[in-house]
C-alpha positions as CSV (number, residue, x, y, z in Angstrom):
1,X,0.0,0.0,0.0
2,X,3.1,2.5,0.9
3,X,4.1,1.6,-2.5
4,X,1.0,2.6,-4.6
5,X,0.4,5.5,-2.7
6,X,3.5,7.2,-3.3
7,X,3.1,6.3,-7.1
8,X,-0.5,7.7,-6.9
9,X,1.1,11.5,-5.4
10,X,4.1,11.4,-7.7
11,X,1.8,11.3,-10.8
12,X,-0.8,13.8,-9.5
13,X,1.3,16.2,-8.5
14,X,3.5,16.1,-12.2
15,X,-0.3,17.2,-13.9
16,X,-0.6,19.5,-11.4
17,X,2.1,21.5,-12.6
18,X,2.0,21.2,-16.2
19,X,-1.3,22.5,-16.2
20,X,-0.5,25.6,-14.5
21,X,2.4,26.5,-16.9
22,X,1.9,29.2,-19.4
23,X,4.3,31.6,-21.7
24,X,4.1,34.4,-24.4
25,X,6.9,36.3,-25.8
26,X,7.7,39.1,-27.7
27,X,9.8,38.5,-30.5
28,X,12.7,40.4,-33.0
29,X,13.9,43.1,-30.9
30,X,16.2,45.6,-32.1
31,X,17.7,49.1,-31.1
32,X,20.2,51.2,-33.0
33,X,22.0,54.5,-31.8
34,X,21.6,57.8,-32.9
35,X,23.7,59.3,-35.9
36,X,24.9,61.6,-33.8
37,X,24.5,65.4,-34.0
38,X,26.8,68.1,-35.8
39,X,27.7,71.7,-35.0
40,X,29.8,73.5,-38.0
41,X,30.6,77.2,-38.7
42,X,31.3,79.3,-41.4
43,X,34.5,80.9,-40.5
44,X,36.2,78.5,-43.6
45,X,39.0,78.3,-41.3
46,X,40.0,81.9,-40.9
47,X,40.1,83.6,-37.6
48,X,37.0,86.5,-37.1
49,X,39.8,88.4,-35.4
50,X,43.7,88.8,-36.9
51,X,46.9,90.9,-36.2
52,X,47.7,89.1,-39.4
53,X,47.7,90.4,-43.0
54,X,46.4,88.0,-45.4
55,X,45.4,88.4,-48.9
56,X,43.0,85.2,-48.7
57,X,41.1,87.2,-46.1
58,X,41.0,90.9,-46.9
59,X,37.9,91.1,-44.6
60,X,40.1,90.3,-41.5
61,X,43.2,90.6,-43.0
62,X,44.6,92.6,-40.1
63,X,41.7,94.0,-38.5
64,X,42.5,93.9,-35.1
65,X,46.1,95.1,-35.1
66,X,47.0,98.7,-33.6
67,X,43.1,98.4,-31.9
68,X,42.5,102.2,-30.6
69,X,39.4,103.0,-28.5
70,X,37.9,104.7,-31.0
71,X,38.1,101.8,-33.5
72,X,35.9,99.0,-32.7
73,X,36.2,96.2,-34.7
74,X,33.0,93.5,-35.8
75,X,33.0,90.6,-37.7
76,X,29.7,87.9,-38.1
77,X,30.2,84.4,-38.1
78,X,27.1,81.5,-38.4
79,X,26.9,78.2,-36.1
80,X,24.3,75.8,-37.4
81,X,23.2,72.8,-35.1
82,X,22.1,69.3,-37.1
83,X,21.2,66.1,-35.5
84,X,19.2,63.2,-35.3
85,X,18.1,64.5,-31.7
86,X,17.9,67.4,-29.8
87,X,20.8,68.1,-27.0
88,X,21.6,70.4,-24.5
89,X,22.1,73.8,-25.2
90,X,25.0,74.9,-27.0
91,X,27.6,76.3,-24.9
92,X,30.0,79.5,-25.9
93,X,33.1,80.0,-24.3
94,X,36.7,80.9,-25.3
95,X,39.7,78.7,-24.9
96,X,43.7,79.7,-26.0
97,X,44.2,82.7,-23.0
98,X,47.0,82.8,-20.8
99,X,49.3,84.3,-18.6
100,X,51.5,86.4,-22.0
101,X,48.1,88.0,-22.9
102,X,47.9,90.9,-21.2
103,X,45.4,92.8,-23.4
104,X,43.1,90.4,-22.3
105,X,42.0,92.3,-19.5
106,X,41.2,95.7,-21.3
107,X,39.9,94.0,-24.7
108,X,36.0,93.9,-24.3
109,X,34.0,91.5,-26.3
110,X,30.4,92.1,-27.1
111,X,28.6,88.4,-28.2
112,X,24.8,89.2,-29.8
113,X,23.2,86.3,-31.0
114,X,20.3,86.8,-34.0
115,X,18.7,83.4,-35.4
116,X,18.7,82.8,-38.8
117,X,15.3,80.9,-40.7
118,X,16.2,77.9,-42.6
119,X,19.6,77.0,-44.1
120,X,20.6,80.4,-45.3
121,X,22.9,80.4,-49.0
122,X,25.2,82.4,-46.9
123,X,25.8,80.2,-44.3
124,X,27.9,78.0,-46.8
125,X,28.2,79.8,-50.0
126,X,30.0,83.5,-48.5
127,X,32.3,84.2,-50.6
128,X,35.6,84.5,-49.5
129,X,36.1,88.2,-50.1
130,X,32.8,88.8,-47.8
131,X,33.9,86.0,-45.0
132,X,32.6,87.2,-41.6
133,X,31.0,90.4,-43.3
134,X,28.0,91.4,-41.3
135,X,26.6,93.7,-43.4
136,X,26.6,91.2,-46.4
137,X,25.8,87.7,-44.5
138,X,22.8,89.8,-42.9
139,X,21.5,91.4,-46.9
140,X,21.8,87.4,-48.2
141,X,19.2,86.5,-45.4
142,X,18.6,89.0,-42.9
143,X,19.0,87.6,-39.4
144,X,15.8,87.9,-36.8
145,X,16.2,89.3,-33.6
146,X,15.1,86.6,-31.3
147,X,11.3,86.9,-29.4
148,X,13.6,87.8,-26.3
149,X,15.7,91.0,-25.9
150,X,17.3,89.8,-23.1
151,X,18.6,86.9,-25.2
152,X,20.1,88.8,-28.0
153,X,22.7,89.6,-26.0
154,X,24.6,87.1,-24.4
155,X,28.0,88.3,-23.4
156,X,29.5,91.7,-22.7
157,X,32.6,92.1,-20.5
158,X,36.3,91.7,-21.3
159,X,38.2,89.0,-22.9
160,X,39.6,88.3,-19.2
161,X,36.0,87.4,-18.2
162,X,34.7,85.0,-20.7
163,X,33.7,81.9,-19.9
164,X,36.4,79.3,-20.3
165,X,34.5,75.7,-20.1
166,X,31.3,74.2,-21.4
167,X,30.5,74.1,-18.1
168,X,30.5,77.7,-17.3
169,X,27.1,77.8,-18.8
170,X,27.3,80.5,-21.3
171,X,24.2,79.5,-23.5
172,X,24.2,80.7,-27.0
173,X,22.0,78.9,-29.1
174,X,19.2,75.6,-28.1
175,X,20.4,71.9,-28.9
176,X,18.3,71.4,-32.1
177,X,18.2,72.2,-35.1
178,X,18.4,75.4,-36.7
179,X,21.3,78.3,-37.7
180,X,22.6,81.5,-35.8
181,X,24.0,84.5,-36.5
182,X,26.6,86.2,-34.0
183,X,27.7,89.4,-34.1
184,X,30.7,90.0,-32.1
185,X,32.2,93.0,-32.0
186,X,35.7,93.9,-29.8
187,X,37.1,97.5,-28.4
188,X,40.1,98.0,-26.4
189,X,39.6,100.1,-23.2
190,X,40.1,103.7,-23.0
191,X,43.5,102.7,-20.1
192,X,47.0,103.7,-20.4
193,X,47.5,100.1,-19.5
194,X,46.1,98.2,-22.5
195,X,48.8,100.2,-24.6
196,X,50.8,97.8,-26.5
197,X,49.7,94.9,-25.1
198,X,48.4,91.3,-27.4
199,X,46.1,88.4,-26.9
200,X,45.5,85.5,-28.6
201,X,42.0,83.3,-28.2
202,X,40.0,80.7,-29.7
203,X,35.8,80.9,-29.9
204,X,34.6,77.9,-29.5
205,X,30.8,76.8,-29.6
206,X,29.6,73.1,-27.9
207,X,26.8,70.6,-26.7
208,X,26.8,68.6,-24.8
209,X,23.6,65.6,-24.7
């Protein structure tokens, strides 16, 4: 009798469980990365600002040598954001400064930032003898000044001052898609001390997702 009954639970208890097992699945998964996203410029590899002559850039071409108060100096250059997503915002901030570049302190910047509709002919066909020309990137496709006065201008101090990082949070444009305009524009201070003095500096725009 020990014998059967043991058989007798063994079995019961095996179509116990198969009838209380049950599966679904979900099938061909997949998942791919972004392309990525892209910021480029305009500048076609010449420098807004140059102590420099050079015949390739006769916009430039020395335009910020001998700076006197009373000679401002302002060059336009275009940022356009592309990308398969939208990021953080993009970042403005200066890199190349140090210790030798003592004019650095008395050279004030001025960064205004006007968005540009669409993908504006000028943003890739300027020619070279108008490179960084305001007045003739702005009569190709006039620049709109944005809904926000406040934002138009998003730097004004000295050279010194700007920020230095991505992190510094000096936000000059939104993390999608679209293309800028900035006028900068650069005066040396009305001080004895920023007489013969130089700097050297490098704009730099980034995002960060």
């Amino acid at each position: 009798m020990g014998t059967a009954l043991l058989l007798v639970l063994f079995l019961v208890l095996s179509v116990s469980r198969a009838a209380f097992t049950a599966s679904t699945s979900n099938d061909n998964n997949s998942a791919s990365s972004a392309a990525g996203i892209t910021l480029t410029d305009n500048d076609a590899g010449f420098a807004l600002f140059t102590t420099a002559v050079d015949p390739l850039n006769p916009l430039a071409s020395g335009n910020a040598a001998d700076l006197t108060p009373a000679t401002p100096v302002e060059q336009c250059i275009r940022v356009q954001y592309d990308g398969d997503f939208t990021s953080g915002d993009v970042m403005m901030y200066v890199t190349g400064i140090d210790a030798a570049d003592t004019l650095a302190d008395y050279l004030n910047v001025r960064v205004d930032r006007l968005a540009t509709p669409g993908d504006p002919v000028a943003f890739t066909e300027t020619p070279g003898n108008q490179l960084h020309d305001c007045a003739y990137m702005n009569a190709q496709d006039p620049p709109e000044a944005l809904p926000n006065a406040n934002n138009d201008n998003i730097y004004n101090g000295t050279l010194a001052d700007f920020p230095a990082t991505h992190a510094d949070n000096l936000s000059s444009m939104p993390g999608s898609d679209g293309v800028y305009t900035f006028r900068i524009t650069i005066a040396v201070q009305d001080d004895p001390e920023a007489a013969a003095k130089d700097a050297t500096w490098n704009f730099v725009w980034e995002t960060q997702s």
